[in-house]
C-alpha positions, 0 to 999 in steps of 0.5 A, a space after each residue: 608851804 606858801 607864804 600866806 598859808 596859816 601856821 599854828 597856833 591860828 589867829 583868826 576863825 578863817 585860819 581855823 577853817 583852812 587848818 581843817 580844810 588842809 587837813 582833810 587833804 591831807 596838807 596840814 602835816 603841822 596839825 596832829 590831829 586824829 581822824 576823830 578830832 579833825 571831825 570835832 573840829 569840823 563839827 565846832 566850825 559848823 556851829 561858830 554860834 554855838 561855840 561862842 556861847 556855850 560853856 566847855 561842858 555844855 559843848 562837850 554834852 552837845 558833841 557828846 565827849 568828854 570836855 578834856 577832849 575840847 582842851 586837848 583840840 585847842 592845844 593840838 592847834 597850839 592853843 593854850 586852852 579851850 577859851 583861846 580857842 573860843 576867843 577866834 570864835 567869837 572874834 569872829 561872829 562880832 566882824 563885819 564879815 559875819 554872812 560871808 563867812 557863814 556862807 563860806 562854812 555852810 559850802 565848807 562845812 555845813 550840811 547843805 547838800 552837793 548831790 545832784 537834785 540837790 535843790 529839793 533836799 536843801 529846801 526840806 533841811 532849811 524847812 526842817 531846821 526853821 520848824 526846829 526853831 519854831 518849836 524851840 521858840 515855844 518850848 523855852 517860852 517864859 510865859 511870865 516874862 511874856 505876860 511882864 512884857 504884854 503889861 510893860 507895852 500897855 502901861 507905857 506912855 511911849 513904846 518905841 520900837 527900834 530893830 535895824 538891818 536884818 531886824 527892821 522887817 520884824 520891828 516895823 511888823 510889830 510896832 505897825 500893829 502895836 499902832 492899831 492897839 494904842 497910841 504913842 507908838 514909834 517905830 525907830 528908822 534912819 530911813 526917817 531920819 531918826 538918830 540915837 540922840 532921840 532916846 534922850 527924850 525917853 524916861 522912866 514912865 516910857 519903853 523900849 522894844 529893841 530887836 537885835 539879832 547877831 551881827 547886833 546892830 551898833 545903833 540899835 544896842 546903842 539907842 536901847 542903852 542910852 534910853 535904859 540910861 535915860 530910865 525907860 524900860 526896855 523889853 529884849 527880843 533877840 536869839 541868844 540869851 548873851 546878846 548886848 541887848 539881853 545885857 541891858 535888860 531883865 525883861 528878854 523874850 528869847 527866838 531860836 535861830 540856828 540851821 544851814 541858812 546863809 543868813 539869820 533865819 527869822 521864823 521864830 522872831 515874827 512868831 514870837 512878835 505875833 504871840 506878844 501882839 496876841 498877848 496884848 490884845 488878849 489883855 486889853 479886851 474890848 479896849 482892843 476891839 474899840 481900837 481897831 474899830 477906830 482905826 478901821 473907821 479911820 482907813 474907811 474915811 481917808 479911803 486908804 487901800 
């Protein structure tokens, strides 16, 4: 066995994925584990978010087994229980090689096809799986945390908008309209160079729109708890509920993104961004239509194209 070869019991989600991979070759003869459980554990690496986030008995209904068979594969890999063996999970979504190594287990592990014309079948899965999130998106959708949120953005004196990395798009989406329907609107960029320290101005009569999705961004999560520490609002639009952003808030719009995506899908985030943005201007009415008028005048007048 070479040096650099995992031993039981893994240490990180990387040794996990070797571990299976030796297995299937029939090269893991330290690892006892039946045909059964070597595909439980190939399922589990193909969903690491999932894992993370779920409870044992969550987990073990979405596999549809028994939860004593998720102990009984962590001590197989030589693992006390099954929270050590959620731990190298988790270790894992918050590193900073979150997209490398999700590409590696969508190649290893996932469900993107290898056949030849393979091109076609990896669009319609992708297709498939983001109007599965869509359709997630509308099903779980609080519509009282909705219209909480539609009525936070206008009775702010200041919205700021802050999303950053894979976010930015969606973020700069939102607080552009939002710019069309009221004033005080700040999207948060170090691209303009503004830093955290700008939420120190925030209070209580103000409001946050923090996008994050995982990896998280530090100085997104960073600029929303020091504003909630300042006393502003903050409104959470993320795509699990144990993001550090849903922490920090009771106000979380929630975007379903799973599927065999070397990224984060972000269907379900824009679409949830376009559902406030219409709650918003549903609530305003004619001041909405006003707004727009004033602005379209203003365009007019500049000759913006």
């Amino acid at each position: 066995m070479p040096a650099d070869t995992p031993v039981l019991p893994p240490r990180r989600y990387a040794d996990l994925q070797l571990l299976a991979l030796r297995a299937r070759d029939g090269d893991a003869p330290e690892l006892k584990l039946s045909a059964k459980g070597l595909a439980l554990l190939e399922a589990l690496l193909a969903q690491p978010e999932a894992v993370s986030l779920s409870s044992i008995s969550q987990l073990a209904q979405r596999h549809g087994v028994h939860p004593s068979r998720l102990t009984r594969l962590s001590h197989a890999l030589g693992l006390e229980g099954f929270k050590a063996l959620q731990t190298l999970f988790r270790d894992d979504l918050s590193d900073s090689a979150f997209y490398s190594t999700r590409a590696q287990r969508l190649l290893e592990f996932g469900e993107t096809p290898r056949a030849e014309g393979a091109e076609l079948a990896d669009d319609r899965i992708l297709w498939q799986q983001e109007m599965q999130n869509l359709s997630a998106a509308v099903e779980a959708l609080d519509t009282a945390q909705l219209a909480r949120a539609a009525v936070a953005i206008q009775r702010a004196r200041r919205v700021h908008v802050v999303g950053l990395r894979a976010s930015f798009g969606a973020a700069h989406y939102l607080a552009y309209y939002l710019d069309y329907l009221r004033d005080g609107v700040q999207l948060v960029s170090l691209q303009a160079g503004v830093s955290v320290e700008q939420a120190l101005r925030l209070g209580e009569d103000d409001l946050v729109i923090g996008i994050a999705f995982r990896p998280e961004s530090r100085m997104s999560v960073d600029y929303c708890r020091l504003a909630v520490e300042q006393g502003a609002s903050l409104l959470a639009l993320t795509n699990h509920s144990a993001s550090q952003l849903a922490a920090l808030t009771e106000l979380t719009l929630l975007a379903p993104a799973e599927g065999a995506f070397f990224f984060n899908p972000m269907s379900s985030l824009f679409m949830l961004v376009e559902l406030l943005l219409s709650r918003v201007a549903r609530d305003m009415g004619h001041d909405a239509v006003l707004a727009l008028r004033q602005r379209e005048a203003l365009i007019s007048r500049l000759h913006v194209e």
